[in-house]
Residue frames relative to the residue before (quaternion, step in Angstrom):
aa qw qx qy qz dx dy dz
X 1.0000 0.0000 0.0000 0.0000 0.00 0.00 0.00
X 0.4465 -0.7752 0.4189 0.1557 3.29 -0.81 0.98
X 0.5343 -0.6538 0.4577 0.2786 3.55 -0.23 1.62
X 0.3050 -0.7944 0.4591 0.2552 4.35 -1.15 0.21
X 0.2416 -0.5736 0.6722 0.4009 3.69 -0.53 -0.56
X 0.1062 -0.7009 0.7022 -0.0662 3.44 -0.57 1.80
X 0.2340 -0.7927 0.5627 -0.0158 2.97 -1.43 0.99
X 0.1242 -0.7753 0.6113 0.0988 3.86 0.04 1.03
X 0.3199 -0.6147 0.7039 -0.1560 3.34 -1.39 2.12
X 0.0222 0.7104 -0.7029 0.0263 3.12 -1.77 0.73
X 0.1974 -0.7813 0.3060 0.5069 3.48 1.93 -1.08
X 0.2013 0.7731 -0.5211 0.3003 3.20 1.09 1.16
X 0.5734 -0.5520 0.3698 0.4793 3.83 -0.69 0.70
X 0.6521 0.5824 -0.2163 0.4344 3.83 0.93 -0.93
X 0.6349 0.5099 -0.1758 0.5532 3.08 1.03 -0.75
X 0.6219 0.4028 -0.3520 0.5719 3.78 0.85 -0.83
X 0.6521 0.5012 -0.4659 0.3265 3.93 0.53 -1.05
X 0.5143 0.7715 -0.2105 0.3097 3.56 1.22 -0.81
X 0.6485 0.3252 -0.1767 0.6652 3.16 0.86 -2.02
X 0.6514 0.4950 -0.4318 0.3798 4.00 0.12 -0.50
X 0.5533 0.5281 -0.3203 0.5589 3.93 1.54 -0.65
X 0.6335 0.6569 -0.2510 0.3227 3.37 0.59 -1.38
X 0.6521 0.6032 -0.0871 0.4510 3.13 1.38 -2.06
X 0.6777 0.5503 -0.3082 0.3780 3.61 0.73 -1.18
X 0.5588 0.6562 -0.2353 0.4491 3.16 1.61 -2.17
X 0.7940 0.2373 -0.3947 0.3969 3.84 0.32 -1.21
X 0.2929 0.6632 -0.5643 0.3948 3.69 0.94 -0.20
X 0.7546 0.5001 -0.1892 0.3803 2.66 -0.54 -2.33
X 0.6941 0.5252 -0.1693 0.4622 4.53 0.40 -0.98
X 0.3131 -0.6391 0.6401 0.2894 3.32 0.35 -1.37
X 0.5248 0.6165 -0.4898 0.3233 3.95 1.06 0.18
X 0.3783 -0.4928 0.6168 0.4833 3.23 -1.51 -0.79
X 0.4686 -0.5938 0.6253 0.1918 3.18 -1.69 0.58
X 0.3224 -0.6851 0.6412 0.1250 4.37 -1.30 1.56
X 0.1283 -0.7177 0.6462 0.2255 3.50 -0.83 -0.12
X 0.0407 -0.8297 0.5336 0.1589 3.48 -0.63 0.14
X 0.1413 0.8753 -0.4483 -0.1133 3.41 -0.94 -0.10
X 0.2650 -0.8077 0.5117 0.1248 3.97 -0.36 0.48
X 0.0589 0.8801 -0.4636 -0.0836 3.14 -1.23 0.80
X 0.2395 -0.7496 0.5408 0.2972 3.36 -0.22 -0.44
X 0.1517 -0.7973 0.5382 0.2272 3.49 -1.05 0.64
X 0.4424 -0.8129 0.3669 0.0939 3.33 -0.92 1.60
X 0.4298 -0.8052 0.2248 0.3411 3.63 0.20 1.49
X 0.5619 -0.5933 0.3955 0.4193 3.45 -0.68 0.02
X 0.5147 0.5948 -0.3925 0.4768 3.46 1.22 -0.29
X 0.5588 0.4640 -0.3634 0.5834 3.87 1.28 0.36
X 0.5012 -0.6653 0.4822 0.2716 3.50 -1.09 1.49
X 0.9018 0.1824 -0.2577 0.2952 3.37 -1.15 0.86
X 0.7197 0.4590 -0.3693 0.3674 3.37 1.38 0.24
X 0.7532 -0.4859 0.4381 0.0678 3.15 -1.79 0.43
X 0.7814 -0.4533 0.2920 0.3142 3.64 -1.04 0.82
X 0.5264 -0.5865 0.4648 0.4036 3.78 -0.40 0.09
X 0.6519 0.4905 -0.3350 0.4714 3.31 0.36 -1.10
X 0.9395 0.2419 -0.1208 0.2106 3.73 0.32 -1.00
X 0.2744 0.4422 -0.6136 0.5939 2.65 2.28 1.65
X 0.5618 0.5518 -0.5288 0.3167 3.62 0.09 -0.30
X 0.6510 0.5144 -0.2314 0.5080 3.57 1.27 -0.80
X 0.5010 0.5845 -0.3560 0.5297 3.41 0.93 -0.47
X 0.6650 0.6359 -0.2818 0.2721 3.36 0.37 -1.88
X 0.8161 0.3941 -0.0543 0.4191 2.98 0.78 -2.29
X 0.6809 0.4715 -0.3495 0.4381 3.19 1.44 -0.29
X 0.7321 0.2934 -0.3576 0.5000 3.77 0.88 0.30
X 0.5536 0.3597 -0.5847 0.4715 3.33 0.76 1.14
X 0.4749 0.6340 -0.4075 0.4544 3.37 1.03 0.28
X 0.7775 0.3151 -0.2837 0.4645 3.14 0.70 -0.28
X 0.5191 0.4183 -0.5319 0.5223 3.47 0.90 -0.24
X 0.4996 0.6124 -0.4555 0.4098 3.63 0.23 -0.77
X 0.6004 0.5060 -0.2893 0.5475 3.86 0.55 -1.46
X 0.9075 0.1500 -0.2261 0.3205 3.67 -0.32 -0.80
X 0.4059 0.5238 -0.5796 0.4742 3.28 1.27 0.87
X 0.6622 0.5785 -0.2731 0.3903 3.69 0.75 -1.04
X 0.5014 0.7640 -0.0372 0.4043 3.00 1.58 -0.62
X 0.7795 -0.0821 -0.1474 0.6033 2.93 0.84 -1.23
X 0.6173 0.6158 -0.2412 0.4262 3.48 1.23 0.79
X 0.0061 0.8671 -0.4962 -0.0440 3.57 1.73 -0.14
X 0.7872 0.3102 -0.3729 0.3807 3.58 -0.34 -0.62
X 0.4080 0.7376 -0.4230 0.3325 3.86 1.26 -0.35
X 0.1603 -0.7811 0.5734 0.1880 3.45 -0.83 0.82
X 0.1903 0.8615 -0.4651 0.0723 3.75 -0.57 0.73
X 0.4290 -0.7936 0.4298 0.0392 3.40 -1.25 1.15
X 0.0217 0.9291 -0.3464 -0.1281 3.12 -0.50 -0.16
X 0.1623 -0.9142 0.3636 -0.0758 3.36 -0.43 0.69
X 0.1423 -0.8379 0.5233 -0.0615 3.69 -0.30 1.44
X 0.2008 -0.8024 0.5605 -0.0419 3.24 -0.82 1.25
X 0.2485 -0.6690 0.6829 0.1559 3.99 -0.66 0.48
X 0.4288 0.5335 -0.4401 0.5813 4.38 -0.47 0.76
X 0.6272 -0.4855 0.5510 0.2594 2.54 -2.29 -0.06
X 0.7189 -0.5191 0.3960 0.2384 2.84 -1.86 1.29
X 0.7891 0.2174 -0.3510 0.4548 3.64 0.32 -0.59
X 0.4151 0.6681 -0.4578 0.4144 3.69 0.67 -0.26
X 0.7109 0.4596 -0.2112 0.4888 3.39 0.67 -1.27
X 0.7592 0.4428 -0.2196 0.4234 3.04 0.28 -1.24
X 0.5823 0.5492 -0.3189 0.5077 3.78 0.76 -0.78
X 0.6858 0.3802 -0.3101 0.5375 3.91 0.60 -1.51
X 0.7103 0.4538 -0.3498 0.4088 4.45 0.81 -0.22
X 0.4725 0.5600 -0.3275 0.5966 3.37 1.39 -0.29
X 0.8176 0.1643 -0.2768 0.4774 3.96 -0.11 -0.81
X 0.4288 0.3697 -0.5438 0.6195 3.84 0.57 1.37
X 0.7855 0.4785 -0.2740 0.2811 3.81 0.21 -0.61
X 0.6888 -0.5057 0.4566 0.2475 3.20 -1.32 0.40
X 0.6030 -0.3352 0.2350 0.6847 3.53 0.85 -0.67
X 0.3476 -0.8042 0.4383 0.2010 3.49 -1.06 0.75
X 0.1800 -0.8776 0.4365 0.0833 3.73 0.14 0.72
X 0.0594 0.7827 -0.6053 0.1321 3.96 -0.67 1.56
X 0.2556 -0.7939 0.5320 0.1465 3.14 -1.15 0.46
X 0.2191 -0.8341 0.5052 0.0316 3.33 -1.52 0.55
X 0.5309 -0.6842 0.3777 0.3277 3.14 -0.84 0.46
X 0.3329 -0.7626 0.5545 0.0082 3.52 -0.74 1.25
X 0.2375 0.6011 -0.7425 0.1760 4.14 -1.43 0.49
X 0.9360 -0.2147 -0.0752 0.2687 1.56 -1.46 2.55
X 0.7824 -0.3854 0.3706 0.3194 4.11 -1.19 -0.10
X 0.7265 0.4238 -0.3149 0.4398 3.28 0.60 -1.15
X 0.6898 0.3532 -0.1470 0.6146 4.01 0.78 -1.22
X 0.0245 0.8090 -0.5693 -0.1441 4.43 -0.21 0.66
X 0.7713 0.3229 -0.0679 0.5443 3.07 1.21 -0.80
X 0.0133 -0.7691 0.6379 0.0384 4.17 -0.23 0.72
X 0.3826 -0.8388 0.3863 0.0295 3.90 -0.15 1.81
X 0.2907 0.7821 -0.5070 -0.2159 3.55 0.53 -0.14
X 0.8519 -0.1649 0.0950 0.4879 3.64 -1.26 -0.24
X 0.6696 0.6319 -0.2518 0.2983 3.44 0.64 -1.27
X 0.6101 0.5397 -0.1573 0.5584 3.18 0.97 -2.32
X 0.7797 0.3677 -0.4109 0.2966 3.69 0.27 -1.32
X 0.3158 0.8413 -0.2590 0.3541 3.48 1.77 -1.23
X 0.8157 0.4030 0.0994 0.4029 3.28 -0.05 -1.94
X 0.7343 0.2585 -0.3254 0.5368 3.56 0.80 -0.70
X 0.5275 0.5443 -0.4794 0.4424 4.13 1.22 -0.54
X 0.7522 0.3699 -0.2793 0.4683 3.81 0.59 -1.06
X 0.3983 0.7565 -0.4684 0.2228 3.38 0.35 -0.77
X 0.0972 -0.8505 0.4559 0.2437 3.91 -0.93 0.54
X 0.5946 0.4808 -0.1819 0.6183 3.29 1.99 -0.34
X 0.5226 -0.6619 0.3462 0.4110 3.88 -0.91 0.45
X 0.3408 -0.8019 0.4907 0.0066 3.17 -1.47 1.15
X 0.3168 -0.8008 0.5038 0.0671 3.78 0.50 1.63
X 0.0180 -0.8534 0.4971 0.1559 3.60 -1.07 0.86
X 0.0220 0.8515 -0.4995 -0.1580 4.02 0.15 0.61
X 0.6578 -0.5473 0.4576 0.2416 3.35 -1.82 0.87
X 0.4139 -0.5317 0.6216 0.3995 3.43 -0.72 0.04
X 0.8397 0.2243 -0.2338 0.4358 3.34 -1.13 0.93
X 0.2726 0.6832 -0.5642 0.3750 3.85 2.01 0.25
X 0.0894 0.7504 -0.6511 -0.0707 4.07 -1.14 0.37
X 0.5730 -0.6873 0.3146 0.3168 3.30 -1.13 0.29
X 0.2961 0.6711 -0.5568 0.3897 2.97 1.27 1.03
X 0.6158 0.5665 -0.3518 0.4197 3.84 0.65 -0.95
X 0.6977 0.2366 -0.2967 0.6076 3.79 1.03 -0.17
X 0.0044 -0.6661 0.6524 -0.3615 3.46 0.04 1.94
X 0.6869 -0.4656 0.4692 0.3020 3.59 -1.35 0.95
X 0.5863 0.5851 -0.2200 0.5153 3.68 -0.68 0.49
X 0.8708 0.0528 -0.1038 0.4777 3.51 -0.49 -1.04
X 0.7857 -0.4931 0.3561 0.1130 2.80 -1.72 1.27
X 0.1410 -0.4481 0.8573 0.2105 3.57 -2.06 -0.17
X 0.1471 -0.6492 0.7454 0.0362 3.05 -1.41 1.26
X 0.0739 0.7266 -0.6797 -0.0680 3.65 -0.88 -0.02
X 0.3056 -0.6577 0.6418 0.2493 3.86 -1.17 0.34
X 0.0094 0.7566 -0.6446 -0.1098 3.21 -1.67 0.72
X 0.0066 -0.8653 0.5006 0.0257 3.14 -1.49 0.76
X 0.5329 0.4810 -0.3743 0.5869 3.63 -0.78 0.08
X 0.7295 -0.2138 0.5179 0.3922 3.29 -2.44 -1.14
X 0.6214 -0.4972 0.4903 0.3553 3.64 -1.46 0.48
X 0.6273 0.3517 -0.4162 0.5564 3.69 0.28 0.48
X 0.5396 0.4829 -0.5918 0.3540 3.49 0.48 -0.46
X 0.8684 0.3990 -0.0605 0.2881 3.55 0.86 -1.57
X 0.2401 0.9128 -0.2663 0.1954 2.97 1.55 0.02
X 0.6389 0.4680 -0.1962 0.5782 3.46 1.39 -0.95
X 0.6859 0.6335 -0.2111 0.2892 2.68 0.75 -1.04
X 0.9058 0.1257 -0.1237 0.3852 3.05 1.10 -1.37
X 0.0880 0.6990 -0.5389 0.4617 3.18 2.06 1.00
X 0.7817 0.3992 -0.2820 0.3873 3.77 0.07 -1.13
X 0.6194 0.3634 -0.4100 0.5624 3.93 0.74 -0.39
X 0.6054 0.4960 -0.3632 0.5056 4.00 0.85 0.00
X 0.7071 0.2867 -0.3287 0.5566 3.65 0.78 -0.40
X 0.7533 0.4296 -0.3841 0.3169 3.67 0.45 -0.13
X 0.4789 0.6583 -0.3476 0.4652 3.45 2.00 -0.57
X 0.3792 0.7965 -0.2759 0.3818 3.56 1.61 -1.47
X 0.8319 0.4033 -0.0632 0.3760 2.73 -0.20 -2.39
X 0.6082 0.5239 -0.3030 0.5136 3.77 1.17 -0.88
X 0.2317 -0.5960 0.6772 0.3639 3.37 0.11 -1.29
X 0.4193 0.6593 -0.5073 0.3634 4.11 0.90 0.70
X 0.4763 -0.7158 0.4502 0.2411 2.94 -1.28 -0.01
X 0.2494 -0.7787 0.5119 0.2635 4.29 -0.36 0.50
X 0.0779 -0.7897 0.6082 0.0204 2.78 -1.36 1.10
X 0.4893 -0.6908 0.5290 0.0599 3.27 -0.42 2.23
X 0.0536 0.7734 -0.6214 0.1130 3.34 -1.18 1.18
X 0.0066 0.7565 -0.6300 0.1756 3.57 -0.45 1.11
X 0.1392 -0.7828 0.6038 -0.0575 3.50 -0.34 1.54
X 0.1585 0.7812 -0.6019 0.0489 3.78 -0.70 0.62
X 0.3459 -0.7883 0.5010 -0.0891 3.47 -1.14 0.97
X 0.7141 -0.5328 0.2871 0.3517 4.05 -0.29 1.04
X 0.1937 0.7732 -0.5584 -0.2300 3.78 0.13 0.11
X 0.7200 -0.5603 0.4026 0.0747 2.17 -2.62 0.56
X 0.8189 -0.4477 0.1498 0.3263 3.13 -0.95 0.46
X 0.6268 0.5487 -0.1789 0.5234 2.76 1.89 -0.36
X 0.7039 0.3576 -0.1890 0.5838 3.56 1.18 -0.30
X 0.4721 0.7474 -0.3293 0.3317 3.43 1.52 -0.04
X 0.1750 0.8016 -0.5612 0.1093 4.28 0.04 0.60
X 0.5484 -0.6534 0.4608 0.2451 3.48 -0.76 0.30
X 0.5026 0.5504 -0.4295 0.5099 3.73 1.50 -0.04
X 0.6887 0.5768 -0.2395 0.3682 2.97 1.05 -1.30
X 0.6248 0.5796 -0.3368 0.4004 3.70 1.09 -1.25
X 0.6422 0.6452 -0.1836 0.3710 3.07 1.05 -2.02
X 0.6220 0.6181 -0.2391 0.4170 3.39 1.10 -0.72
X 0.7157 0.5113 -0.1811 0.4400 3.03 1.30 -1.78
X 0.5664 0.6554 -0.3166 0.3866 3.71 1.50 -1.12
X 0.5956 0.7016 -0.2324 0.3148 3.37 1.32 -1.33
X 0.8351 0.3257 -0.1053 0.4307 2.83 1.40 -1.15
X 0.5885 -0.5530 0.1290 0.5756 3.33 1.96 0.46
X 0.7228 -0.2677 0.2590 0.5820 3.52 1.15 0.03
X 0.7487 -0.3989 0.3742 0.3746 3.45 -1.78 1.02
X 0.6578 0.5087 -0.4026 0.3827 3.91 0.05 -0.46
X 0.7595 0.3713 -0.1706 0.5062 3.13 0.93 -1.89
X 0.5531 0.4919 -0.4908 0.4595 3.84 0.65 -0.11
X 0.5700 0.5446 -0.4308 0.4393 4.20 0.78 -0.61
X 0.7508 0.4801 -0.3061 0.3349 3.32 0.86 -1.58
X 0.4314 0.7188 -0.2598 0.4793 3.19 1.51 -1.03
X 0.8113 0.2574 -0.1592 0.5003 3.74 -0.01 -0.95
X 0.5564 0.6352 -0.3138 0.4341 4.01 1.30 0.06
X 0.5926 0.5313 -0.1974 0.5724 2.68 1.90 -1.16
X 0.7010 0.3779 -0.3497 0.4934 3.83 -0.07 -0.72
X 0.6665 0.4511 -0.4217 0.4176 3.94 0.48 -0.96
X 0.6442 0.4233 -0.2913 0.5665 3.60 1.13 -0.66
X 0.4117 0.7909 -0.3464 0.2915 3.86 0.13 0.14
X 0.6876 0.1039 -0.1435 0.7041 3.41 0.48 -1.22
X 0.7210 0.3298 -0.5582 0.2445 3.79 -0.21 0.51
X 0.4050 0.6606 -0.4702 0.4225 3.60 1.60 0.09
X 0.6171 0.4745 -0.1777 0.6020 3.80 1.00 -1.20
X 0.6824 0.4070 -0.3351 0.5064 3.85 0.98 -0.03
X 0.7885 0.1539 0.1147 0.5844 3.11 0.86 -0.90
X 0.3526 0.7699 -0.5289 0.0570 3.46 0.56 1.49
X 0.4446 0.6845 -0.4912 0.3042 3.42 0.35 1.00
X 0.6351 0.4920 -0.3052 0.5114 3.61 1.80 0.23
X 0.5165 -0.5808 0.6046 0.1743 2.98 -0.76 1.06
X 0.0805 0.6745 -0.7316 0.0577 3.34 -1.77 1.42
X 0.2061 -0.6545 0.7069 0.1718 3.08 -1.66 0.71
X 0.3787 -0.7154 0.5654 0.1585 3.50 -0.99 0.83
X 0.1442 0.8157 -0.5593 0.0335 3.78 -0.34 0.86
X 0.0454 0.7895 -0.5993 0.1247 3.18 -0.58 1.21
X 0.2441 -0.8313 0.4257 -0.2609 3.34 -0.67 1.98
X 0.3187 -0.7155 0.5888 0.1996 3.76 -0.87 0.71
X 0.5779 0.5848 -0.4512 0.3472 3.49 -0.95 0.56
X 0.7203 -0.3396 0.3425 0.4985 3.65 -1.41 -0.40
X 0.4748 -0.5917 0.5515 0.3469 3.76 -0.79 0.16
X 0.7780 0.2623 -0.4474 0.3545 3.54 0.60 -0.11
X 0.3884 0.7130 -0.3718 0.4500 3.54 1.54 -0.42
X 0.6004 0.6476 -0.2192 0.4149 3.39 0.79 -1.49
X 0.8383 0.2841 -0.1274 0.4476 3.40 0.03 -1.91
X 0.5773 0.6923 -0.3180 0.2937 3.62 1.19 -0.44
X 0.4819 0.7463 -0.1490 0.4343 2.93 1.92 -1.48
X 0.7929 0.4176 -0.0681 0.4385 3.20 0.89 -2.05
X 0.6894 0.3457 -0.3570 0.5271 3.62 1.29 -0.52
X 0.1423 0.7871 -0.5692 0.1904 3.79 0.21 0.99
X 0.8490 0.2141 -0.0789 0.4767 3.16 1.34 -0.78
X 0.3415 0.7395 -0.4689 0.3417 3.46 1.95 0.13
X 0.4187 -0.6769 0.5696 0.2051 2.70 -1.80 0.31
X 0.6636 0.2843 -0.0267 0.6914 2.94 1.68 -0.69
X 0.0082 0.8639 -0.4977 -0.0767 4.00 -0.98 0.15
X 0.2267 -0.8466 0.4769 0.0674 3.79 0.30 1.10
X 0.2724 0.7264 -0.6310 0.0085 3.65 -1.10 1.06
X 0.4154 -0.6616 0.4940 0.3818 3.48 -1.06 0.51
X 0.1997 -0.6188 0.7493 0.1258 3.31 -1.60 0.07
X 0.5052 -0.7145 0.4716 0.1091 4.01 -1.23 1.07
X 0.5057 -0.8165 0.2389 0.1429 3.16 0.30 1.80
X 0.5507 0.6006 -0.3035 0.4938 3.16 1.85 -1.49
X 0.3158 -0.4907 0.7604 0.2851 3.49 -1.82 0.39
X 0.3194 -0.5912 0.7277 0.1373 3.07 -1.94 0.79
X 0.7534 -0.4896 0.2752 0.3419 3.52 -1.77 0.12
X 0.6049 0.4559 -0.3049 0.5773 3.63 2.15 0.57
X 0.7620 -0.4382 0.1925 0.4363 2.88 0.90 -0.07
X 0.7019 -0.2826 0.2996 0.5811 3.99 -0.84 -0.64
X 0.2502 0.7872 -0.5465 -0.1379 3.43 -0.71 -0.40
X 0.5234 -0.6007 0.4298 0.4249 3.67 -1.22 0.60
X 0.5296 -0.5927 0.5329 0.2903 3.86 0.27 -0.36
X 0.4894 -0.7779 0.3265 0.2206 3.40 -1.09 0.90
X 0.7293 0.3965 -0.4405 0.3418 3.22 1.10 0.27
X 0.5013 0.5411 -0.4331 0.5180 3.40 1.54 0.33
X 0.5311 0.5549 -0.3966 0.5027 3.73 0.92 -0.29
X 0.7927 0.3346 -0.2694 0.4325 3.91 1.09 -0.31
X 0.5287 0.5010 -0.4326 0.5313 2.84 1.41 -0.30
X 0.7093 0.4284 -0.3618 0.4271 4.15 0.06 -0.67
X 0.7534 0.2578 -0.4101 0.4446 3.64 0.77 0.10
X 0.6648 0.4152 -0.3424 0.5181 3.79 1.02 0.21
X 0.6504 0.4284 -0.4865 0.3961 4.12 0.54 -0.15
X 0.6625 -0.5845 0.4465 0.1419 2.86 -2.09 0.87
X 0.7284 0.2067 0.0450 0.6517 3.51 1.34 -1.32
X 0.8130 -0.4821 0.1803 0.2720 3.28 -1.11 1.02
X 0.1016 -0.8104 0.5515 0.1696 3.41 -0.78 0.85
X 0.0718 0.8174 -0.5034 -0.2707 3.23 -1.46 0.16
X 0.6414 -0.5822 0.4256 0.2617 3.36 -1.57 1.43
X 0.0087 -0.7401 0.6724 -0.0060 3.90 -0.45 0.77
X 0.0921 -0.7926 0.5896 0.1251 3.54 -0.80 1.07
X 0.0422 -0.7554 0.6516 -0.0549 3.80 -1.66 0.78
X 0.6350 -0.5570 0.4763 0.2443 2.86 -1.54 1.09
């Protein structure tokens, strides 16, 4: 059975740019496309509202219509939909681990702030078990124009990244774009410093060429998986999120992982995907791994 490209609705302007992202993606795949949506019914004991039954009617009638103008400009698209009564991340978390990749939107100002997180979005992308795509309000399908790139960041050992960069390979695929693999790495410190480790690095002609070296094997079996996509290998001094941010100037699309494991606080999204979602221009998406 063929995983969807679920989309989580609210009829917020963000939230439409999403299902309209979402849409292209199942195009772009060959899936069908989920809608979701949560509500809450607001009690009557709040000034100005209305019977249960006739927010529920509301509800179904303005995801109906977004629904309508995906279908719209997509006729041959197969899509479902689905309304829940509960909490937003509950919902959204139990539609995401049925889904192909789950796809939300957020509210965006201006360049400096790309991504504005609230509870939910952060919620949803820390727990999540499948990958979770953010789009700006105001993201169009102009920004995925011939030309610009999938960036994704690797790091660690080729298993570390493996999910990670299967997904900038299936979405570059689906485009006909090219990924550009980024793996930022940075002098260590006395603390992280061992002579197995150096000895290692010498082998390979020095600390650069040992990075490029290990960019190269993590990228390997998906070249031999996927050899019809162009890659550019970019390997870079600096912070890893500085680094990958640099490179996704022109993406259309931008791929980081986030560590599946909960820690003794909880889930969390990780700090270089936590910079990349509040500083990229063009959708990101949150790929978790063990």
């Amino acid at each position: 059975m063929t995983r969807p490209i679920t989309a989580g609705v609210d009829g917020s302007e963000e939230s439409l740019a999403a299902l309209a992202w979402a849409a292209r993606e199942a195009v772009r795949r060959g899936s069908p496309l989920h809608v979701v949506h949560a509500w809450r019914f607001q009690g009557q004991g709040v000034a100005g509202t209305v019977d249960r039954d006739t927010q529920e009617r509301w509800v179904r009638q303005s995801v109906a219509e977004s629904v309508g103008t995906v279908t719209g400009r997509h006729p041959d698209l197969t899509v479902s939909t689905e309304i829940r009564e509960g909490d937003d991340v509950a919902a959204l978390l139990a539609a995401a681990a049925d889904a192909e990749t789950l796809v939300l939107g957020s509210r965006g100002h201006g360049a400096v702030v790309g991504f504005l997180l609230g509870s939910v979005g952060r919620q949803v992308i820390a727990e999540a078990t499948r990958p979770v795509v953010l789009v700006r309000a105001g993201d169009e399908a102009a920004t995925e124009a011939a030309g610009r790139e999938v960036v994704v960041g690797q790091q660690g050992e080729p298993e570390d990244s493996a999910d990670v960069i299967g997904f900038a390979f299936e979405s570059a695929a689906a485009r006909g774009a090219t990924v550009r693999a980024v793996r930022a790495w940075t002098l260590p410190t006395v603390f992280t410093y061992s002579p197995g480790s150096m000895a290692l690095a010498d082998e390979a002609g020095g600390l650069e060429q040992y990075e490029r070296k290990a960019l190269g094997e993590a990228l390997g079996p998906w070249r031999e998986r996927f050899p019809d996509v162009p890659v550019v290998e970019h390997v870079e001094m600096g912070s890893a999120g500085q680094v990958l941010l640099s490179a996704a100037g022109g993406a259309q699309l931008t791929v980081v992982g986030r560590r599946a494991r909960r820690t003794a606080v909880g889930a969390r999204i990780g700090s270089v995907a936590h910079g990349v979602l509040h500083h990229a221009e063009c959708p990101v998406a949150v790929v978790p791994h063990t």
